[in-house]
PyMOL Python script that loads the backbone (N, CA, C, O; Angstrom):
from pymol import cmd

cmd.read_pdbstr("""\
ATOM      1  N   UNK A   1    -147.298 -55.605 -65.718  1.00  0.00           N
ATOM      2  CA  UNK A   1    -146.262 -55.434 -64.713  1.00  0.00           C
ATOM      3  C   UNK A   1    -144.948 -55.150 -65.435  1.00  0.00           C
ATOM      4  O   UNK A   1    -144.362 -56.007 -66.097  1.00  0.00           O
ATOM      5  N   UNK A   2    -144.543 -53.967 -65.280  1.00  0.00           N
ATOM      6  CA  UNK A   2    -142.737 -53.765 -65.436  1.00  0.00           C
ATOM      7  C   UNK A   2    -141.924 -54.822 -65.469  1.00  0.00           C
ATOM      8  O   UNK A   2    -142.510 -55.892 -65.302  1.00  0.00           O
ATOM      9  N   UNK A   3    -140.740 -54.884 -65.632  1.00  0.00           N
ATOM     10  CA  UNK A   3    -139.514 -55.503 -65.506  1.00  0.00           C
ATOM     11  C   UNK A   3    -139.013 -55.172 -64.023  1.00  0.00           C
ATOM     12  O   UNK A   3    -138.699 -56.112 -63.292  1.00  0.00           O
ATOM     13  N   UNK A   4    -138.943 -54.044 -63.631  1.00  0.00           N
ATOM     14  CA  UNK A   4    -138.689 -53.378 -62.412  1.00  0.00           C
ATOM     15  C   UNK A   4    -139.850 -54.231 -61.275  1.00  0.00           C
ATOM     16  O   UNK A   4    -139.576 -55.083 -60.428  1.00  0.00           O
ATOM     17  N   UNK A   5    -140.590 -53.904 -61.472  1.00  0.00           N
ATOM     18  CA  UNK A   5    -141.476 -54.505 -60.458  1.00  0.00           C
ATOM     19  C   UNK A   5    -141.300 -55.950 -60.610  1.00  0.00           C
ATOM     20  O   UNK A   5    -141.295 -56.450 -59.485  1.00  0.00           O
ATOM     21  N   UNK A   6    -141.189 -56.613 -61.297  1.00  0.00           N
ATOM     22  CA  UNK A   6    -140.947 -58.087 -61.415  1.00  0.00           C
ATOM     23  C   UNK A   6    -139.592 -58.575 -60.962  1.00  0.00           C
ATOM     24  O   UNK A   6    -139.708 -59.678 -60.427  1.00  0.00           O
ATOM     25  N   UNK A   7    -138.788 -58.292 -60.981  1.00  0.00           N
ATOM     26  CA  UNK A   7    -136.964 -57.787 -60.363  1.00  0.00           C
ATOM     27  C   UNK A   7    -137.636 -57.879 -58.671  1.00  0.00           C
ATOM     28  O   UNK A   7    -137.642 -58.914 -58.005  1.00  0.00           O
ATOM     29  N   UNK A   8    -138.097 -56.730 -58.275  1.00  0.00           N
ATOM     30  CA  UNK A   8    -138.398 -56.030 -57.154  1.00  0.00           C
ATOM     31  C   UNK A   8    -139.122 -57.359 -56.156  1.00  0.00           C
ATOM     32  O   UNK A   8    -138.648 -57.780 -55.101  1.00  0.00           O
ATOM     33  N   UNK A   9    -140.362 -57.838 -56.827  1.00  0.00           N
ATOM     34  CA  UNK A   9    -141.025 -59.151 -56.380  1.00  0.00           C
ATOM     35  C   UNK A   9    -140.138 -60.085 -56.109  1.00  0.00           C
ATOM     36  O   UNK A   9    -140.185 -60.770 -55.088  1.00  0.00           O
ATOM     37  N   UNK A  10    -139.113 -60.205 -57.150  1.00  0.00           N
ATOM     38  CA  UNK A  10    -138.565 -61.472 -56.795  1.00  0.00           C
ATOM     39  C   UNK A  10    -137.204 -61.221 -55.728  1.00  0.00           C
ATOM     40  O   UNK A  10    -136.466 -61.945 -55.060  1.00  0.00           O
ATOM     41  N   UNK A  11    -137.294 -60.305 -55.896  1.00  0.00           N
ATOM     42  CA  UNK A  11    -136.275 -60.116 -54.789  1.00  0.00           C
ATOM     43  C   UNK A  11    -136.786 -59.750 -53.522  1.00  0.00           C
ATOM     44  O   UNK A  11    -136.050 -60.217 -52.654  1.00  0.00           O
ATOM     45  N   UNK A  12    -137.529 -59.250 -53.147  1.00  0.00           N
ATOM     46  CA  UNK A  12    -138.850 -58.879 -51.557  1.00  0.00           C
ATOM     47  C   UNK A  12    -138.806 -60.676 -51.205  1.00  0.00           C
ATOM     48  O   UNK A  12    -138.200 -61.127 -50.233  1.00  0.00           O
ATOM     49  N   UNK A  13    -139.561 -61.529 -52.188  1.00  0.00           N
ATOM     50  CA  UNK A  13    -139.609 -62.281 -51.953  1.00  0.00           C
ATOM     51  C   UNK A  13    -138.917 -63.390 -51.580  1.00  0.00           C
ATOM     52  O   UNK A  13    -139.275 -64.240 -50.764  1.00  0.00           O
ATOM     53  N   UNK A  14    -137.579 -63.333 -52.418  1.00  0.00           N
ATOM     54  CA  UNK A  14    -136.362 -64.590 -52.021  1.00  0.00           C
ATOM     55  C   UNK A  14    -136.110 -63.616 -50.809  1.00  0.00           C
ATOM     56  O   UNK A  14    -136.194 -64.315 -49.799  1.00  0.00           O
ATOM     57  N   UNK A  15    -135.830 -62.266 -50.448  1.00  0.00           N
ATOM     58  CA  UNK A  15    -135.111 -62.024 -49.259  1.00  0.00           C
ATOM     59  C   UNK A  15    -135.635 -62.514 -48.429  1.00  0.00           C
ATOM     60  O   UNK A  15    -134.914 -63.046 -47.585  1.00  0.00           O
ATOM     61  N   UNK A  16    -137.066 -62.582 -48.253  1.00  0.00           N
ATOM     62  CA  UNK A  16    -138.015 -62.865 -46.899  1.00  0.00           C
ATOM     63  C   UNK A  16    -137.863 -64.340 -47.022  1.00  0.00           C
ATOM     64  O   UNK A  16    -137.306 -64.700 -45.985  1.00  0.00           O
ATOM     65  N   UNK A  17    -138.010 -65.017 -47.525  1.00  0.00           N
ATOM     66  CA  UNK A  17    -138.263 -66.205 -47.492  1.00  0.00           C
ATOM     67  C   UNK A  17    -136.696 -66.806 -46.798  1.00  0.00           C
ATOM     68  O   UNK A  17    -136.804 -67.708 -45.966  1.00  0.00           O
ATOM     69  N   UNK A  18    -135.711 -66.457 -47.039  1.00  0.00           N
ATOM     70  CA  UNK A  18    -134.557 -66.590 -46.665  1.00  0.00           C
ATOM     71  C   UNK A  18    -134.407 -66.654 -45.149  1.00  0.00           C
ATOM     72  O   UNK A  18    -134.082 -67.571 -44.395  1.00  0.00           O
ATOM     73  N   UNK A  19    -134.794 -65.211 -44.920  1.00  0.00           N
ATOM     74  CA  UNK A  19    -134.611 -64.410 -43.889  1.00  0.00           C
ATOM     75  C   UNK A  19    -135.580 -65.264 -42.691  1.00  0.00           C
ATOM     76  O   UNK A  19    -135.010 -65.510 -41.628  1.00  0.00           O
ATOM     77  N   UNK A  20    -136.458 -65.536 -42.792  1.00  0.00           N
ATOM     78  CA  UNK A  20    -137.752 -66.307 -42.192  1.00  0.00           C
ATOM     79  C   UNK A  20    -137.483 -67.838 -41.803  1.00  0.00           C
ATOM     80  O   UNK A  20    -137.815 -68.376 -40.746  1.00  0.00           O
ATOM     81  N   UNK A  21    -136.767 -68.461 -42.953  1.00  0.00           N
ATOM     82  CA  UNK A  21    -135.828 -69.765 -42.947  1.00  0.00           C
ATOM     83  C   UNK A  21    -134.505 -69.579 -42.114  1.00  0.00           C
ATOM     84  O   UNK A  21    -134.166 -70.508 -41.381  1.00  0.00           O
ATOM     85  N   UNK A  22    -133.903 -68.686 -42.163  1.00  0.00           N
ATOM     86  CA  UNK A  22    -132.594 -68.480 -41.297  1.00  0.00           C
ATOM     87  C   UNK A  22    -131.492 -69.349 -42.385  1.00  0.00           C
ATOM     88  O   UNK A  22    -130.544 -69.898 -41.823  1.00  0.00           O
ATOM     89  N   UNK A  23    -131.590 -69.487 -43.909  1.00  0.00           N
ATOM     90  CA  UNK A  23    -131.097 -69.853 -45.005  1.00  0.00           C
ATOM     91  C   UNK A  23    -130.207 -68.532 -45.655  1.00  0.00           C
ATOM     92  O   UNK A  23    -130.530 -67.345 -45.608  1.00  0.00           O
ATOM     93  N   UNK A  24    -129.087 -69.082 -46.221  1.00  0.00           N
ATOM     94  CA  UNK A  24    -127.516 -67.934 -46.698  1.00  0.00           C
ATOM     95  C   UNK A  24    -127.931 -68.391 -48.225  1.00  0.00           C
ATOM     96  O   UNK A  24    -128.472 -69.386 -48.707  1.00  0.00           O
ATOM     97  N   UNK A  25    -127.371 -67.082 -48.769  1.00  0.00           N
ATOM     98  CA  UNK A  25    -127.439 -67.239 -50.281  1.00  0.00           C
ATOM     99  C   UNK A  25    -126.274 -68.305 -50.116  1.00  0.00           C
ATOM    100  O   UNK A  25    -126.783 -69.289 -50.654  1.00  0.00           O
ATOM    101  N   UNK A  26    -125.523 -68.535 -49.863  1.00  0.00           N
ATOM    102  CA  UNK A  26    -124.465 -69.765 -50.190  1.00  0.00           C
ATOM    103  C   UNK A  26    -124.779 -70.978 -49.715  1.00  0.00           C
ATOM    104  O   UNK A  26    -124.245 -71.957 -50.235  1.00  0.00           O
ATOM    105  N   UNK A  27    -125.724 -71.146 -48.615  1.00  0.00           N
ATOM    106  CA  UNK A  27    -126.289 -72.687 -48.277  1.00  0.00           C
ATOM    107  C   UNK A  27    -127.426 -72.759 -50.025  1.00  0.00           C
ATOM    108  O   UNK A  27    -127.208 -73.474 -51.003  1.00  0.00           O
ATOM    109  N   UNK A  28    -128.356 -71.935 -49.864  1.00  0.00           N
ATOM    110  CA  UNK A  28    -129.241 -72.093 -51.229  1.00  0.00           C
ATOM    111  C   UNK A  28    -128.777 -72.560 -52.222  1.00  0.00           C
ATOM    112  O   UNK A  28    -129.129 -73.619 -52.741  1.00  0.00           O
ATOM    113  N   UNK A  29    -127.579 -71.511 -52.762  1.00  0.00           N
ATOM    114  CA  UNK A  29    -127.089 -71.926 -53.869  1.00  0.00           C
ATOM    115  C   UNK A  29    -126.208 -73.808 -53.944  1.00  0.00           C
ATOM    116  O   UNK A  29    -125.905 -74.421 -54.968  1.00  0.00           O
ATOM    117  N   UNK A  30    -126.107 -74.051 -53.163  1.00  0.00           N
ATOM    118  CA  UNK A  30    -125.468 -75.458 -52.547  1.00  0.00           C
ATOM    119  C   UNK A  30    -126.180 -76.306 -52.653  1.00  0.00           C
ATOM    120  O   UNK A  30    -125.835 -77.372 -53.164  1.00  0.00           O
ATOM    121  N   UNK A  31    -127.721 -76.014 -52.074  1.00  0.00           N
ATOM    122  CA  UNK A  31    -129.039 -77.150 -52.057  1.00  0.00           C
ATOM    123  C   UNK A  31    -129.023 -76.945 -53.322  1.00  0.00           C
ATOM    124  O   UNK A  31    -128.374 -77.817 -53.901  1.00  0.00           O
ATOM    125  N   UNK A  32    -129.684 -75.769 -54.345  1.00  0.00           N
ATOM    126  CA  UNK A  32    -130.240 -75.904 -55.444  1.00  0.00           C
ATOM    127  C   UNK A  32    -129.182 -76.175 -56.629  1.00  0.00           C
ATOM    128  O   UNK A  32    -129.829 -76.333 -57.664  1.00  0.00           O
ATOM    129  N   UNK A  33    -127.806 -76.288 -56.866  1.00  0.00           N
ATOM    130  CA  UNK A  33    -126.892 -76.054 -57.004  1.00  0.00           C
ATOM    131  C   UNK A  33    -127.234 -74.754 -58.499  1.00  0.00           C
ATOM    132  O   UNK A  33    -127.376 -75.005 -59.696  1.00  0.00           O
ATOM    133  N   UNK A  34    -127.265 -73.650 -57.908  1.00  0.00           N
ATOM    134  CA  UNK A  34    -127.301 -72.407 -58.687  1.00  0.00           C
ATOM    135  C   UNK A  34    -126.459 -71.464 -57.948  1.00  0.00           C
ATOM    136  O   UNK A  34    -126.603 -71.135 -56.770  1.00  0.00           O
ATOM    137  N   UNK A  35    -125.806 -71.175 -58.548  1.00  0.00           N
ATOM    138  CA  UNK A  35    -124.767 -70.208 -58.725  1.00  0.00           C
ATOM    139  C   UNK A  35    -125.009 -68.904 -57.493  1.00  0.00           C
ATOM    140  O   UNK A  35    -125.944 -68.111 -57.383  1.00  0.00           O
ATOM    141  N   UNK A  36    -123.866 -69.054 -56.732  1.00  0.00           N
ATOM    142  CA  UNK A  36    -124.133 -67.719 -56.084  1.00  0.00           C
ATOM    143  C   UNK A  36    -124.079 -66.412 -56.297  1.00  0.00           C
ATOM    144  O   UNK A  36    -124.263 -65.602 -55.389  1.00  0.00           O
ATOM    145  N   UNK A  37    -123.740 -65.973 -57.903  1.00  0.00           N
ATOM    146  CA  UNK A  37    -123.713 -64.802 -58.552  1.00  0.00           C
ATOM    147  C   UNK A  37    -125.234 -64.756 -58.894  1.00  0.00           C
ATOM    148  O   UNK A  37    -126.008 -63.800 -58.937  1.00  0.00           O
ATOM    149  N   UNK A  38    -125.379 -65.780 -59.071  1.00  0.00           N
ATOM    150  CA  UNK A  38    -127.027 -65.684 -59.939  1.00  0.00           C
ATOM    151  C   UNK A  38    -128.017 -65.639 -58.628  1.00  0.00           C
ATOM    152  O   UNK A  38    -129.051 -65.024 -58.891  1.00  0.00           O
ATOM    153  N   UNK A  39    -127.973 -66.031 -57.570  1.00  0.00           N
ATOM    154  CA  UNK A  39    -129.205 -66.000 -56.703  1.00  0.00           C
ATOM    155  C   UNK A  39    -128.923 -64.465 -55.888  1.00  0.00           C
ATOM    156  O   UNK A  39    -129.791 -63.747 -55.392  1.00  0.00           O
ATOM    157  N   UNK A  40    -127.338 -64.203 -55.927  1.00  0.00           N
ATOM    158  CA  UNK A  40    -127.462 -62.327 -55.448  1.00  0.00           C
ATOM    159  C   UNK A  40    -127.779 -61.535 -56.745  1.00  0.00           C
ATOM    160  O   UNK A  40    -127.819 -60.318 -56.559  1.00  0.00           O
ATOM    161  N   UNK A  41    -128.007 -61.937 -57.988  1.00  0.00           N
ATOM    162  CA  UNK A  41    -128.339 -61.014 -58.908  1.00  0.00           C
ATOM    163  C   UNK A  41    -129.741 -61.059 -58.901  1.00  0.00           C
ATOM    164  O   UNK A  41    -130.222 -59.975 -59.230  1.00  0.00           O
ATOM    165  N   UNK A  42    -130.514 -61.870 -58.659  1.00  0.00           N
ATOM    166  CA  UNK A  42    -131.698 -62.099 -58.157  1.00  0.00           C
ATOM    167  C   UNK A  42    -132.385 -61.031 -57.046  1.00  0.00           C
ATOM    168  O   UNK A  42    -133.385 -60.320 -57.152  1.00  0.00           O
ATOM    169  N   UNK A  43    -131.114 -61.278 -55.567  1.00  0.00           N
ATOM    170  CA  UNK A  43    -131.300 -60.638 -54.379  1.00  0.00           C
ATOM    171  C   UNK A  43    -131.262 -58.752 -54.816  1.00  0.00           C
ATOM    172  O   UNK A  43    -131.852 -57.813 -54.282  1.00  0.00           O
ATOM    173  N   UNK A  44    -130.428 -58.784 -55.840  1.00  0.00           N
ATOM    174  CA  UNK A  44    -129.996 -57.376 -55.412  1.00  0.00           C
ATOM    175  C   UNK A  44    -130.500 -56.507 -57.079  1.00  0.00           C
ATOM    176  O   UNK A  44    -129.931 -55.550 -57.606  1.00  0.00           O
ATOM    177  N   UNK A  45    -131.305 -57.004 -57.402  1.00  0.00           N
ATOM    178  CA  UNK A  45    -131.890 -56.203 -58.916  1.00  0.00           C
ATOM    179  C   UNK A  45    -131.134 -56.253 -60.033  1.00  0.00           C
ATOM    180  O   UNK A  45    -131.334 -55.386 -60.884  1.00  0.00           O
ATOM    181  N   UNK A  46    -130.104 -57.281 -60.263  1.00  0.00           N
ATOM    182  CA  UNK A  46    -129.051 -57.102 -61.232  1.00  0.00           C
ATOM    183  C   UNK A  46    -129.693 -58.047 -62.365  1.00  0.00           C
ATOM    184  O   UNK A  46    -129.460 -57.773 -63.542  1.00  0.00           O
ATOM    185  N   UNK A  47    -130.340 -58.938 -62.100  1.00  0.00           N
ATOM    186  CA  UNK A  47    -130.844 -60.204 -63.012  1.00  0.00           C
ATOM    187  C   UNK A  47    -132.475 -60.448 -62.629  1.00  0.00           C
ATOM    188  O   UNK A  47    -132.962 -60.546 -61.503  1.00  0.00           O
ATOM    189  N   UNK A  48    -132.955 -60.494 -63.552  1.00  0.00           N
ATOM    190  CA  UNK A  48    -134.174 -61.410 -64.283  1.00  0.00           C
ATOM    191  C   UNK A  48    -134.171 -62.560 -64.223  1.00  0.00           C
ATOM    192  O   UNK A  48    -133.184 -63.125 -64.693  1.00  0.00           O
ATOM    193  N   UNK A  49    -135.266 -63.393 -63.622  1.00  0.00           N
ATOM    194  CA  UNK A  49    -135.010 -65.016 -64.004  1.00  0.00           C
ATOM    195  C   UNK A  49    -136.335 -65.234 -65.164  1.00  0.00           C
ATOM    196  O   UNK A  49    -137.524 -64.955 -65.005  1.00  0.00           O
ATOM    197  N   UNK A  50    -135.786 -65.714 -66.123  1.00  0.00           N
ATOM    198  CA  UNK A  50    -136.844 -66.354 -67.384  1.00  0.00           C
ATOM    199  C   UNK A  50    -137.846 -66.780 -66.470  1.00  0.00           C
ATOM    200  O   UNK A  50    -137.667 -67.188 -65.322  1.00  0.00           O
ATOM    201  N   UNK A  51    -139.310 -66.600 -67.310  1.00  0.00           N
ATOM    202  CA  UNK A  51    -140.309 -66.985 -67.101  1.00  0.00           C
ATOM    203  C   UNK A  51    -140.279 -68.494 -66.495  1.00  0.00           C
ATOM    204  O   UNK A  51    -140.728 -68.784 -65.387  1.00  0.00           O
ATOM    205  N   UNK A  52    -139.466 -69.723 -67.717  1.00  0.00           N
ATOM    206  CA  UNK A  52    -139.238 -70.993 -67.380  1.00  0.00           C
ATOM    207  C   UNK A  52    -138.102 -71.486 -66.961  1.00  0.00           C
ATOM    208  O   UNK A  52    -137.596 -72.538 -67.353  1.00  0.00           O
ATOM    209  N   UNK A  53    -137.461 -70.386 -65.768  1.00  0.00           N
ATOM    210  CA  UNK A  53    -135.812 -70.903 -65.916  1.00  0.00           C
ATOM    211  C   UNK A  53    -135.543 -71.655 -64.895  1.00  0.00           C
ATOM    212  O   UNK A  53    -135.489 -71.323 -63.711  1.00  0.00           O
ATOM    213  N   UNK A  54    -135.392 -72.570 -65.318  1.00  0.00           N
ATOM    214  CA  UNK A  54    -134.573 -74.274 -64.498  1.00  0.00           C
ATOM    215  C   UNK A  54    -134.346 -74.136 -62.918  1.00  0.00           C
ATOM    216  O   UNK A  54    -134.856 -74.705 -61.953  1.00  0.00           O
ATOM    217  N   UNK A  55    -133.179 -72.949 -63.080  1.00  0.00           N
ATOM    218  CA  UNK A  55    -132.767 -72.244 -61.748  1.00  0.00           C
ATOM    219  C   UNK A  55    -133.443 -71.691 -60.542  1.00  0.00           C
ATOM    220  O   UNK A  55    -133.118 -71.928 -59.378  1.00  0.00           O
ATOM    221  N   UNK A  56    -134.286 -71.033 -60.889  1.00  0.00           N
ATOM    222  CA  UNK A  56    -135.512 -70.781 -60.586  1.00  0.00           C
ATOM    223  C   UNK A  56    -136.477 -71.942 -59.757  1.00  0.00           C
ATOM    224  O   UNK A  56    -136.851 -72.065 -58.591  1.00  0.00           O
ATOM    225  N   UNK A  57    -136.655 -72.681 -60.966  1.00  0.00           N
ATOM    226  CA  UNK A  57    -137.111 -73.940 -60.432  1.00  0.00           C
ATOM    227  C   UNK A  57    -136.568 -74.546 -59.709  1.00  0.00           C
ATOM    228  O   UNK A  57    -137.333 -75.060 -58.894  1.00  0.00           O
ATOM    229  N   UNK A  58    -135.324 -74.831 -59.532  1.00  0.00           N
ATOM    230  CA  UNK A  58    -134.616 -75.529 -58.553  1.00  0.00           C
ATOM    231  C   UNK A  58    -134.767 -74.665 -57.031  1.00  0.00           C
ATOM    232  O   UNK A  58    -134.938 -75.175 -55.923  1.00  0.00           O
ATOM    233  N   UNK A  59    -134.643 -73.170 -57.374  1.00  0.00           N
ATOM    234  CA  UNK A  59    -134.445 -72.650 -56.090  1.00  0.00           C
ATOM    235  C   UNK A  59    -136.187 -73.051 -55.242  1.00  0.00           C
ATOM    236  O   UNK A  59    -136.338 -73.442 -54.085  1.00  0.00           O
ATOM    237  N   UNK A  60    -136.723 -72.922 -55.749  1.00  0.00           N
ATOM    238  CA  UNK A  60    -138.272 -72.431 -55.441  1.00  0.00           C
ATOM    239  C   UNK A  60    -138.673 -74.482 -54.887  1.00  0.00           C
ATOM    240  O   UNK A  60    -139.397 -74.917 -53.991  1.00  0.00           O
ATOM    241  N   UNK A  61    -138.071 -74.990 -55.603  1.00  0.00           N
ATOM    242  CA  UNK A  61    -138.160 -76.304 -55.341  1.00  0.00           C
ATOM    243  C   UNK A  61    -137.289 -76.330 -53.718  1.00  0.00           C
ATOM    244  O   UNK A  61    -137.882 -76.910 -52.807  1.00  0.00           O
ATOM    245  N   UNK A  62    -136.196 -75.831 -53.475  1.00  0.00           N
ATOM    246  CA  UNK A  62    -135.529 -76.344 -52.144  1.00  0.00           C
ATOM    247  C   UNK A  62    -136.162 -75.393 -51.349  1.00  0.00           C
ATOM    248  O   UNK A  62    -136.403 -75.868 -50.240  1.00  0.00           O
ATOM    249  N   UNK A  63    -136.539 -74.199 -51.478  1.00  0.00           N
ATOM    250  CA  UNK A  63    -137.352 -73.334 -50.480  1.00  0.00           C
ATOM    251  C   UNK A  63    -138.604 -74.068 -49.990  1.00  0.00           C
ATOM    252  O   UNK A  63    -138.865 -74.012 -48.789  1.00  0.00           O
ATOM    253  N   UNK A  64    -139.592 -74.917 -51.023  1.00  0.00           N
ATOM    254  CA  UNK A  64    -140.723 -75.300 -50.970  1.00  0.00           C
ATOM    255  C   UNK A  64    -141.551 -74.335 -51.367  1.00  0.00           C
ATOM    256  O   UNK A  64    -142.407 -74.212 -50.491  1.00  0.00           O
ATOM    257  N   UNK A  65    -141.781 -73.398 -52.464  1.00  0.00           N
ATOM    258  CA  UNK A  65    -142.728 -72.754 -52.887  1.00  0.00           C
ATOM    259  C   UNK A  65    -143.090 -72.539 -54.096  1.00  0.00           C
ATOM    260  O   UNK A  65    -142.070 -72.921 -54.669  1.00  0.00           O
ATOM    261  N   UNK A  66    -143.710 -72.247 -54.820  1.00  0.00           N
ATOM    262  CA  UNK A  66    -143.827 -72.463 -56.083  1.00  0.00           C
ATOM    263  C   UNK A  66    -143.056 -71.271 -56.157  1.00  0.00           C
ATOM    264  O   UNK A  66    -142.653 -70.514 -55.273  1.00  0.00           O
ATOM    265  N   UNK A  67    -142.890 -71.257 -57.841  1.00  0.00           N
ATOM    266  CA  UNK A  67    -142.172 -70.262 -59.091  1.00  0.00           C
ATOM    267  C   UNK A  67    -143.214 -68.998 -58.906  1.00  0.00           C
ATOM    268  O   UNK A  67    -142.646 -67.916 -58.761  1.00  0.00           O
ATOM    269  N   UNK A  68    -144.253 -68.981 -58.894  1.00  0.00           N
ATOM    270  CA  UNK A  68    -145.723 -67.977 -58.899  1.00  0.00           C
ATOM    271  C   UNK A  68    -144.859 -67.041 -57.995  1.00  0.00           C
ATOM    272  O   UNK A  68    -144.200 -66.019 -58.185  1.00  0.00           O
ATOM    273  N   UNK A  69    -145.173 -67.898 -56.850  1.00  0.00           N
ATOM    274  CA  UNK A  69    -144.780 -67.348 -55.126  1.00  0.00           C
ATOM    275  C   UNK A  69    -143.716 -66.715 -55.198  1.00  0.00           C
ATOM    276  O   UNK A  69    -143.723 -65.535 -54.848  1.00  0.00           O
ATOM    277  N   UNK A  70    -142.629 -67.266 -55.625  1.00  0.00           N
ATOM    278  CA  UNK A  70    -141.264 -66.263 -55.606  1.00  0.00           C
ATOM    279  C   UNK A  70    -141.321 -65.074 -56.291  1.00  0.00           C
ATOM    280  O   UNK A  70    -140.874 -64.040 -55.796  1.00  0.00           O
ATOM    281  N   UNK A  71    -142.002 -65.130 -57.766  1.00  0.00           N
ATOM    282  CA  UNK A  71    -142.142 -64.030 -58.605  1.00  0.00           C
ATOM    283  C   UNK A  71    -142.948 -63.039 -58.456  1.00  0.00           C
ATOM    284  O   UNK A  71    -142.819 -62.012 -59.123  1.00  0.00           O
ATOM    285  N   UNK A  72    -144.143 -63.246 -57.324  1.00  0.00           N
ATOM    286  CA  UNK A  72    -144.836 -62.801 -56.926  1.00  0.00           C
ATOM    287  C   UNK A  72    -146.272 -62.661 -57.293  1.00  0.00           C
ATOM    288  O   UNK A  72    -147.016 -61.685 -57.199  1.00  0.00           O
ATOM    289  N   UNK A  73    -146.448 -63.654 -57.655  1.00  0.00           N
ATOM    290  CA  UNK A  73    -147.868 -64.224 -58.290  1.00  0.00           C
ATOM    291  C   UNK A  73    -148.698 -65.243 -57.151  1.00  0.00           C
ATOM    292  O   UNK A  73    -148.229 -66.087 -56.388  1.00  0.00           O
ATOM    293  N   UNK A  74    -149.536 -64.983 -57.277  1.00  0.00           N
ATOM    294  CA  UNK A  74    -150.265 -65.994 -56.313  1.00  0.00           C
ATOM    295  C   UNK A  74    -150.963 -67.116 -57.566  1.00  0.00           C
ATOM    296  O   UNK A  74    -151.597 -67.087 -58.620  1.00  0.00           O
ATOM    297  N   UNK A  75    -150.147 -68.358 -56.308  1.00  0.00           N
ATOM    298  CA  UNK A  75    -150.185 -69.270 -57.038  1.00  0.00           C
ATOM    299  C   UNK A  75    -151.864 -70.163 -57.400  1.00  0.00           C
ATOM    300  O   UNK A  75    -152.493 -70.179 -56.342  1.00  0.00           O
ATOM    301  N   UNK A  76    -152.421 -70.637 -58.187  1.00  0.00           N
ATOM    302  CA  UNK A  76    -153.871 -70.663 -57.752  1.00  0.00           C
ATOM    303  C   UNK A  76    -154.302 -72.000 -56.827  1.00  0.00           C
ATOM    304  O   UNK A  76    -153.844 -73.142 -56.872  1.00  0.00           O
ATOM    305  N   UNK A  77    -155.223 -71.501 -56.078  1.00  0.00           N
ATOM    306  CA  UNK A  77    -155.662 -72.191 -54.786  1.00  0.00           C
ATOM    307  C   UNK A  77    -156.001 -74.227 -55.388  1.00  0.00           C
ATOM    308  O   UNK A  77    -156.399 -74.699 -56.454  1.00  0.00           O
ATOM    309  N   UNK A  78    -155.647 -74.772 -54.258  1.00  0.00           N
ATOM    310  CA  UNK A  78    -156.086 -76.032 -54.166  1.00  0.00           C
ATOM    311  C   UNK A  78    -157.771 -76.149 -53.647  1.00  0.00           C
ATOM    312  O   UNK A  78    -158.147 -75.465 -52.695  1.00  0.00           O
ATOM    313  N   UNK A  79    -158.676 -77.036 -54.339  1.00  0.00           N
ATOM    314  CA  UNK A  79    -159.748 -76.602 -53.604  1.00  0.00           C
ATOM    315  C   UNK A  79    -159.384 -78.776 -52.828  1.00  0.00           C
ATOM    316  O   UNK A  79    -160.105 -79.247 -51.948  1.00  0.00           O
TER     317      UNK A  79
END
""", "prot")
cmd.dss("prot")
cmd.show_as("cartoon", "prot")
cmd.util.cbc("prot")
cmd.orient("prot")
């Protein structure tokens, strides 16, 4: 997978998930406390989040979904 397509995932994905929640990049950034430059660089193709990045984790933690899910990985099943 590209850089582009990985950008692209994570941004399809935080938008919807947002959008579906009825959640503002500025309430998010508030719960997770991450930066509202960093979760629209996210939104809008400007930034990459590290494989293991904290931020990330925090966001994906107040949404309720895993890191996989946001990045666009399916996360593997519970049996």
């Amino acid at each position: 997978m590209t850089i582009t397509k990985k950008k692209s995932a994570l941004a399809v994905n935080l938008r919807r998930i947002l959008t579906e929640e009825g959640i503002s990049v500025a309430m998010l950034a508030e719960w997770s406390d991450v930066s509202v430059n960093t979760i629209r660089g996210w939104l809008y193709n400007d930034r990459i989040a590290r494989k293991n990045s904290p931020s990330l984790k925090r966001v994906a933690d107040v949404l309720r979904v895993s890191v996989e899910e946001l990045r666009g990985r399916k996360a593997p099943e519970v049996e």
